[in-house]
C-alpha positions as CSV (number, residue, x, y, z in Angstrom):
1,X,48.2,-47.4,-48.2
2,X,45.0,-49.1,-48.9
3,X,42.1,-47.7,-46.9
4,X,38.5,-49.5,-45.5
5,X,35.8,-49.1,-43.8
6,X,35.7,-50.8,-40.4
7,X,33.1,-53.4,-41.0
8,X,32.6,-54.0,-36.7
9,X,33.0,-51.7,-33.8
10,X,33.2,-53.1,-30.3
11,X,33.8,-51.7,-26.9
12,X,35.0,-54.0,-24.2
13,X,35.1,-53.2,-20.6
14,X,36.9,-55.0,-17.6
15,X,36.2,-54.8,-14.0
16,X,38.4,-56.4,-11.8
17,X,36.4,-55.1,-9.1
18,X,33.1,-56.6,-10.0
19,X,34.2,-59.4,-11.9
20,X,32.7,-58.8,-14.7
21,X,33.3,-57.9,-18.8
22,X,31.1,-56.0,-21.2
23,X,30.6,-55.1,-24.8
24,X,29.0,-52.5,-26.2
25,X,28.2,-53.1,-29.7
26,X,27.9,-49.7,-32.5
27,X,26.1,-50.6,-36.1
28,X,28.8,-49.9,-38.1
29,X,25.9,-47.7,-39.9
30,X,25.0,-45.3,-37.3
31,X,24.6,-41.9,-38.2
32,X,27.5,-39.3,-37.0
33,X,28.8,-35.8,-38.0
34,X,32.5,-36.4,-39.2
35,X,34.5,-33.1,-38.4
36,X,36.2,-31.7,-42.0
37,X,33.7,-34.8,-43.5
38,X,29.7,-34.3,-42.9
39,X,27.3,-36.5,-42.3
40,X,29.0,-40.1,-42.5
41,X,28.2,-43.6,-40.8
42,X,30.3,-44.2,-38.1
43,X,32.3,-46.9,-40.3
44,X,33.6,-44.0,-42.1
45,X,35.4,-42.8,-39.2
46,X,38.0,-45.5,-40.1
47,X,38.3,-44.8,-43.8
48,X,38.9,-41.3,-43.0
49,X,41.2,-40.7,-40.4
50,X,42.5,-44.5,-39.2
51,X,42.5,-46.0,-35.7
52,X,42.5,-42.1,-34.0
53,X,39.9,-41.5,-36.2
54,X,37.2,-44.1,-35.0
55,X,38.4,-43.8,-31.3
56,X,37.5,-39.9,-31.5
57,X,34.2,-40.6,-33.4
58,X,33.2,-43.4,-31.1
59,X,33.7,-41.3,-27.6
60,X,32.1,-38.7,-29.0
61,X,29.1,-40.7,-29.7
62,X,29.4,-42.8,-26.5
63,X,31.6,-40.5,-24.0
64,X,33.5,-43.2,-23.1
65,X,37.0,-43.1,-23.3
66,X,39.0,-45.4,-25.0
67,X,42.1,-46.4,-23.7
68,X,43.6,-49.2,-26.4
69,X,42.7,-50.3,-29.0
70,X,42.4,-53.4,-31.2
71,X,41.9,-54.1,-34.8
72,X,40.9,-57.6,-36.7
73,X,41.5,-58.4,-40.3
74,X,39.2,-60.1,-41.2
75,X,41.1,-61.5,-44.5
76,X,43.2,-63.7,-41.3
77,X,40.2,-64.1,-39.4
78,X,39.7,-67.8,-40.3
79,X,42.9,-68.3,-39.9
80,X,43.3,-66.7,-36.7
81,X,40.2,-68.8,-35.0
82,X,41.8,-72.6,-36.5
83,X,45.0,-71.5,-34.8
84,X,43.2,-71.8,-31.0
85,X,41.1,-75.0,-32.1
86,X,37.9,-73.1,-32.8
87,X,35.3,-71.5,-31.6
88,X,32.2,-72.1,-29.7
89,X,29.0,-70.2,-29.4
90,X,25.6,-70.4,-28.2
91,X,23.3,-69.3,-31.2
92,X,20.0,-68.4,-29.6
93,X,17.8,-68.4,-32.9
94,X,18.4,-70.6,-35.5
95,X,19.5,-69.1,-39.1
96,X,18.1,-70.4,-41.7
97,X,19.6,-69.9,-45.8
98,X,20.8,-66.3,-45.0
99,X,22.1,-64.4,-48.3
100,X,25.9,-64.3,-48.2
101,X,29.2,-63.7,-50.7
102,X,28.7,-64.9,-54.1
103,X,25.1,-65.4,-53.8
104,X,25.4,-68.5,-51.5
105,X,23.4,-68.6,-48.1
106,X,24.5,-69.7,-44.6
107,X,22.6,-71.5,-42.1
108,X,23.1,-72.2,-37.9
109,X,20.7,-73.8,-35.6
110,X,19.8,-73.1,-33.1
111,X,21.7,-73.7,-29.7
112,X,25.7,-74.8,-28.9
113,X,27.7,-74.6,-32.0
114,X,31.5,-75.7,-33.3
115,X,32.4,-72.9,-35.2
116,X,35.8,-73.8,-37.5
117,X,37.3,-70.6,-39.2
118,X,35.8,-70.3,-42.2
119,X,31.8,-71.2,-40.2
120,X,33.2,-68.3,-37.8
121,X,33.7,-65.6,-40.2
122,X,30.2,-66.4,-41.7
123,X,28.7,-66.4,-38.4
124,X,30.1,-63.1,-37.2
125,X,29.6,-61.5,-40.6
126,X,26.0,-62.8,-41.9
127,X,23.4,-59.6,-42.1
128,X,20.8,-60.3,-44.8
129,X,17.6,-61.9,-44.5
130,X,16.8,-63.9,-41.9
131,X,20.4,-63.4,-39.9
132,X,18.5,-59.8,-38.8
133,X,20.5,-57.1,-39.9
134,X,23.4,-54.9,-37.8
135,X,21.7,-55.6,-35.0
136,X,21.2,-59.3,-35.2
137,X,24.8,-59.3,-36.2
138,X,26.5,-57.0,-33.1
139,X,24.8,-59.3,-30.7
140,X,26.9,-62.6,-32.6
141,X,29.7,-60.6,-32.9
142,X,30.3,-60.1,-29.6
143,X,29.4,-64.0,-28.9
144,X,32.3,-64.6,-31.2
145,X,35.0,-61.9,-29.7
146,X,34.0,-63.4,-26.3
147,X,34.8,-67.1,-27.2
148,X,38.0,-65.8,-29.1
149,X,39.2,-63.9,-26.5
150,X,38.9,-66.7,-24.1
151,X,41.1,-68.6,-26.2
152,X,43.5,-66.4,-27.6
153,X,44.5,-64.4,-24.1
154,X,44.4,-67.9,-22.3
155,X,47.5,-68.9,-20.5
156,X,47.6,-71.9,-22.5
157,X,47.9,-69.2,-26.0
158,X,49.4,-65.9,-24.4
159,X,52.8,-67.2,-25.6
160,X,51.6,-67.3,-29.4
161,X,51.2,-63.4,-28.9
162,X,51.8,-61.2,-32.3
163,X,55.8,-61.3,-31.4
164,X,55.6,-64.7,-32.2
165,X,54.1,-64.0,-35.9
166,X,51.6,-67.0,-34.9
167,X,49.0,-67.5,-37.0
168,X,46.5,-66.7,-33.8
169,X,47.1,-63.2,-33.4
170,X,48.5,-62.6,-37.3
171,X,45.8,-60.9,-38.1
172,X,45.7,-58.7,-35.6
173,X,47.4,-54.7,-34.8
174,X,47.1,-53.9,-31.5
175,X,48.5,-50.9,-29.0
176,X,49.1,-53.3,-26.2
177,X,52.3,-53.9,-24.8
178,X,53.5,-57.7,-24.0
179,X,52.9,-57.8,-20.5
180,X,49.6,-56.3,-20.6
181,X,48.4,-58.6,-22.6
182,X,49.8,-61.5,-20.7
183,X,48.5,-59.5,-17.6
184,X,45.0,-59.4,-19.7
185,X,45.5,-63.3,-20.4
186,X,45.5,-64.2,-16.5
187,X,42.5,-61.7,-15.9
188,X,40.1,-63.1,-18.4
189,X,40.0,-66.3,-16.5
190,X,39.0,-64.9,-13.3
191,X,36.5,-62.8,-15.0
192,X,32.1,-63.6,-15.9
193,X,31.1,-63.5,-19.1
194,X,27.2,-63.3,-19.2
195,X,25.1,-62.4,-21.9
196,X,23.4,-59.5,-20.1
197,X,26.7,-57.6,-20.3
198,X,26.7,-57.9,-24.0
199,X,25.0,-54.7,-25.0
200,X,24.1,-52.9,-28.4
201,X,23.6,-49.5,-29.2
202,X,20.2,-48.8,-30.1
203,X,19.0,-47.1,-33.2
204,X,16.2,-47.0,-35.9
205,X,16.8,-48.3,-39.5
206,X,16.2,-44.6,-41.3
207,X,16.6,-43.7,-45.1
208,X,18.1,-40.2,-45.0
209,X,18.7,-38.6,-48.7
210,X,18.5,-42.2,-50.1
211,X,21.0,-43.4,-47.9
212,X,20.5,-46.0,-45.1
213,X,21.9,-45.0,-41.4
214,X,21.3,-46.2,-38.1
215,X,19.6,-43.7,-36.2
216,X,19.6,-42.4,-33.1
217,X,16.0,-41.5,-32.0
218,X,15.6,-42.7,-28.2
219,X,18.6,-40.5,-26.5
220,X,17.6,-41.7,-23.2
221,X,17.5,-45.0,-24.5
222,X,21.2,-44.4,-25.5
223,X,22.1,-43.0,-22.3
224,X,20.4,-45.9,-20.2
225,X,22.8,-48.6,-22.5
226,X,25.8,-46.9,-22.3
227,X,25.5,-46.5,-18.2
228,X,24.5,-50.1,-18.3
229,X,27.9,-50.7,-20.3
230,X,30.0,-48.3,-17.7
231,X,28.2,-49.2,-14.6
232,X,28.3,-51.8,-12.0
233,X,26.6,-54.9,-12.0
């Protein structure tokens, strides 16, 4: 079977109780020890031993436990957001001629946008130049996984759920059963979605034996975000 790197790694978080969801956000080139594989960036994790594999290596990093998981193909990603209509996101900073595939450049402005699925993937997936790296592109990534999940787990979309084979949720592979995910459809709606609760891991942009990692050098720092991610409002 072909094998890949996870290109995104994102923690989400529900709380009934409080209302509230969270992400936490890991650059996919953080710096990890890979048992049987060595130093690695967390991506790796993926390549090397599947879905188990990056939900061991990410609660070892975080301690948080993981309890499903989800995984997006992002060959029927564009696909997958003209299916629900579209996206929409609040782009904070504009982005102006970022580098992209096949030496073109992408550009947002600043503010609401329409995102079809094509302008999606380039949002969620822009990381050169001026679109600020892994960081700048966690923190749109999880602007994009919020608007999609309030689309595709709506009530209005639960019935176009992967047992349908719609094009919405084609791209997807997914440990959740049918009714938990038409129980998570209900729940989303009554559930906040602010900004402060979209969190990213912290790290410093390190060259380590000529190869580029996100490192961890503030473990406190760490340790303060990922209580923030687990914690109460």
């Amino acid at each position: 079977r072909t094998r890949s790197r996870a290109d995104t790694l994102l923690l989400m978080r529900t709380d009934p109780d409080e209302g509230r969801i969270k992400y936490l956000s890991i650059p996919r080139d953080y710096r990890v020890e890979l048992p049987g594989q060595g130093t690695q960036k967390i991506n790796a994790s993926f390549f090397f031993g599947g879905q188990a594999g990056a939900i061991r290596a990410v609660q070892r990093l975080t301690g948080v436990p993981v309890h499903h998981i989800v995984v997006i193909k992002f060959n029927g990603f564009p696909k997958m957001v003209d299916a629900v209509g579209g996206v929409t996101v609040n782009n904070p900073t504009a982005l102006v001629e970022c580098p992209y595939e096949n030496g073109r450049t992408v550009s947002f402005p600043e503010g609401r946008i329409d995102l079809d699925g094509a302008r999606a993937l380039e949002y969620a997936r822009a990381r050169q130049g001026a679109c600020g790296g892994d960081f700048g592109r966690a923190l749109r990534q999880q602007a994009v996984v919020a608007a999609m999940k309030g689309k595709v787990l709506s009530p209005g979309n639960i019935w176009r759920a992967p047992w349908r084979g719609a094009d919405v949720v084609r791209a997807l592979q997914t440990d959740i059963g049918t009714m938990d995910m038409i129980k998570m459809g209900w729940l989303q709606a009554r559930l906040d979605q602010r900004p402060a609760d979209r969190i990213l891991l912290s790290g410093e942009i390190l060259d380590v034996d000529g190869v580029s990692y996100v490192v961890q050098t503030d473990p406190d720092q760490n340790e303060r975000e990922i209580a923030k991610f687990m914690g109460p409002a």
